[in-house]
N, C-alpha and C positions, 0 to 999 in steps of 0.2 A: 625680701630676697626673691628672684626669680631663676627657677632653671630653666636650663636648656639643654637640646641632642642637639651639640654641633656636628657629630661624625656617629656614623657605626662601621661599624668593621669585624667582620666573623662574628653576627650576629648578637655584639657587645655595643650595646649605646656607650658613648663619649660624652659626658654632663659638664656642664659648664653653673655654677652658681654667680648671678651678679647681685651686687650688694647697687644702690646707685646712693651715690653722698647726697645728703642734705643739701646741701651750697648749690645756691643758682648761678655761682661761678665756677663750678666745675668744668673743667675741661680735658680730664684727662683721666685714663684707667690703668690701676694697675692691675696685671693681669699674673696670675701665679701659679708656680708649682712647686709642689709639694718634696719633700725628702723622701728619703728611706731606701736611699741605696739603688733605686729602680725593680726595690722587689716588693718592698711595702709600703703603706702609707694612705693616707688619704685628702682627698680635694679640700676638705674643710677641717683638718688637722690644726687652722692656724688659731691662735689663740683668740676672743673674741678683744681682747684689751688693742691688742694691735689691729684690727682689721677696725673698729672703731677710730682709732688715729686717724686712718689714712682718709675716710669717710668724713670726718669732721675736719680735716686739713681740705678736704677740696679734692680728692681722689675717688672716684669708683673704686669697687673691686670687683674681678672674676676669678674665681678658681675655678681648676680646670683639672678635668680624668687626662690621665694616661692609663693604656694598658701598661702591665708590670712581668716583668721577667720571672722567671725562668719562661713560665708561658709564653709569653712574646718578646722576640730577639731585640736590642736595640736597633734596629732601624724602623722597623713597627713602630717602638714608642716615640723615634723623632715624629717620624709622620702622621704622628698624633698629634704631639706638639704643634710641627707646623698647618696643623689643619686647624685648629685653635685658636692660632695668627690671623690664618687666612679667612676664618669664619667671623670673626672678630669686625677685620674690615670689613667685609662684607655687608654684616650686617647690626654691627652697633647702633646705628641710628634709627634702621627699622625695627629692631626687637628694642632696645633701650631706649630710644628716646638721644643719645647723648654720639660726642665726636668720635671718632675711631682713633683717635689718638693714644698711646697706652704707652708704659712704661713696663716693661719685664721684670718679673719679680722671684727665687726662688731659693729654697733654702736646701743646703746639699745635695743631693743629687739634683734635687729642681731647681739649684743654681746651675748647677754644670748643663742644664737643658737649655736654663734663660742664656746663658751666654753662646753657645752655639747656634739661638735661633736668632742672635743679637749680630752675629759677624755671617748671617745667613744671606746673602746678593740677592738670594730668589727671592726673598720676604718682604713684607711692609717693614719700614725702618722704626726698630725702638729710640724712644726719646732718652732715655738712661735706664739702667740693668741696675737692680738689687742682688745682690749676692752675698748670702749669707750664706758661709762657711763651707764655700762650694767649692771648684776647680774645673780648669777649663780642657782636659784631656783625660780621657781614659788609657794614657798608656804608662801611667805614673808608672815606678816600682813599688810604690805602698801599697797598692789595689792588687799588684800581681806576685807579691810575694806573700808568706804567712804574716799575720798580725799578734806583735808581743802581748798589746793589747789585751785582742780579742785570743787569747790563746790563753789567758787567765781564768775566762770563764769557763763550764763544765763543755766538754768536746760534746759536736753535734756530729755524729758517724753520718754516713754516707748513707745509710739504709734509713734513717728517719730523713733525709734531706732529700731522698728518690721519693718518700711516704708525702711528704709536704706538698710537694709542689704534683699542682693539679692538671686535670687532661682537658680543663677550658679553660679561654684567656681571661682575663678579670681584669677590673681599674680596681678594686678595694681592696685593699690590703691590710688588715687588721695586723697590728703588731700581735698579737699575743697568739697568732697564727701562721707570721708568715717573719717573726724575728729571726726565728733558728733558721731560716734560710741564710739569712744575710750573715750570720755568727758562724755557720759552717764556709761559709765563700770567702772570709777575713782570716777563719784559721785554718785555712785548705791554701790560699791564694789562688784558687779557681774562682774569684768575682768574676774576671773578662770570660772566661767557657762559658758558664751560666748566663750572664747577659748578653754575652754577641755569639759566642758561640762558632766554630772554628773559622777562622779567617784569616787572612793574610795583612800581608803592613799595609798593601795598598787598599783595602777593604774601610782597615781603621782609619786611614786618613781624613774619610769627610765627617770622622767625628771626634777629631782632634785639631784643637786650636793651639797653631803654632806660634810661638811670639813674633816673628820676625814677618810671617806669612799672614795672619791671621786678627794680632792684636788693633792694627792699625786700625781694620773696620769696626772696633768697636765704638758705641756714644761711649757718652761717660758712666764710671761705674763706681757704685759703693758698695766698698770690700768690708764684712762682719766678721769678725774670727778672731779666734782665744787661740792665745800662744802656746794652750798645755792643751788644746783638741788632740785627741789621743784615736782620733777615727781621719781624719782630712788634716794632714802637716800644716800650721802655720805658714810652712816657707809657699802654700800656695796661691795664698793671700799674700805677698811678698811678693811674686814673678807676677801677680798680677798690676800688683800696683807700680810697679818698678817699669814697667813694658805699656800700658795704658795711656794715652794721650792725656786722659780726665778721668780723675779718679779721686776718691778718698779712703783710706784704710782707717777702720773704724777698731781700734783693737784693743781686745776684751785679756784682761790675764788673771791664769790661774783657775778656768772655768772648763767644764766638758763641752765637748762638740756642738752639740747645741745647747748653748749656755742660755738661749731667750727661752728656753720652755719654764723656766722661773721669769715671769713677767718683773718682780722687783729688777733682777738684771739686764733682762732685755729692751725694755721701757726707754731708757736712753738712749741706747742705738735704734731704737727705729725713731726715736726726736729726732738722732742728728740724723737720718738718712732724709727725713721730711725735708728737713733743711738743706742738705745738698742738693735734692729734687727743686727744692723753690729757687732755687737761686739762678736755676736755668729757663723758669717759667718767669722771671723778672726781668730775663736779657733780649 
């Protein structure tokens, strides 16, 4: 593995980890971000079972920091993202050795990032989008109302959620530090306050992917999601695949939101997503 500082920003380095595959026919990287609502998580969160897959199939990997909310607003953490892209081209071949070529990869909320930088004009163009259990807009009703859900577990008050969140911006985000963020923003329905923080409709628009507007520009994309995620609706994986030029719906039932952090389940769907990946490096 090798890191790197692709970006700093308010004094916070931006880390990039790249794995490079074994195969002297590699020709392609997949590039990823991480889950967790945009308030926690971290760059090397992914299981080593699957990052091994894609490395012995013929794929690099990068995971990649974003800074994370409440701290930093979303358009901060785009501009992380596309600085990530854009470091990416830049300089793949002279820090790695290998093409600048890359596919986008993310698992909820680091799906809803991979696909906005996927339908992005200003950006180098992804070769196909992974999206696991993600959604392609923030201006759902599930994200901005209360969650039945998350309104099971014990209530997080306002006064430990003002205590939480800190007075510098950070990429690490420890679940066991920065969960009851995301638990009080599902049973409050303030997720959009916390992350963008007050704005208008025209504000959210450039980070909302419209079907009609939006879905055309994307490659092709394979959609992971369990019909009983009880954090990101099925039916978003559905307007995706329904509205997509190239796509496959990979779909898991009877399984929570992130159903692959049990590798025995998850295993399969990143097989088949291999395989959707390959079929377009063979045409």
């Amino acid at each position: 593995m090798q890191t790197v500082i692709f970006a700093k920003k308010n004094n916070v380095e931006l880390k990039g980890d790249f794995y490079k595959s074994p195969r002297s026919d590699a020709t392609k990287t997949i590039i990823y971000f991480h889950g967790g609502g945009l308030i926690w998580g971290l760059r090397n969160d992914l299981p080593e079972a699957y990052r091994n897959l894609f490395l012995e199939a013929g794929y690099h990997f990068f995971a990649v920091d974003y800074r994370l909310a409440p701290e930093t607003k979303l358009p901060g953490i785009y501009e992380d993202a596309q600085d990530a892209i854009l470091w990416f081209e830049a300089n793949a071949r002279a820090e790695f050795g290998v093409s600048n070529a890359f596919v986008l990869f993310g698992r909820s909320a680091g799906a809803y990032l991979a696909l906005q930088l996927a339908a992005d004009a200003t950006l180098p163009n992804a070769d196909a989008v992974l999206s696991f259990y993600g959604y392609p807009s923030i201006r759902a009703d599930w994200y901005q109302t209360p969650s039945a859900h998350y309104a099971k577990l014990p209530t997080i008050p306002a006064d430990l959620k003002d205590a939480l969140v800190g007075q510098e911006e950070l990429t690490e985000g420890f679940i066991e530090k920065r969960y009851a963020l995301y638990i009080y923003c599902r049973q409050t329905g303030k997720w959009l306050d916390e992350v963008f923080g007050s704005a208008d409709a025209a504000d959210l628009d450039a980070f909302c992917l419209e079907e009609m507007r939006d879905f055309s520009f994307l490659p092709p994309v394979f959609i992971a999601h369990s019909t009983t995620d009880q954090d990101v609706p099925y039916s978003e994986a559905e307007k995706l695949a329904k509205t997509t030029f190239e796509n496959e719906l990979y779909t898991v039932r009877d399984l929570e939101h992130d159903f692959d952090k049990n590798t025995d389940a998850g295993l399969p769907a990143y097989k088949q997503a291999l395989a959707f990946l390959d079929q377009f490096n063979q045409e």
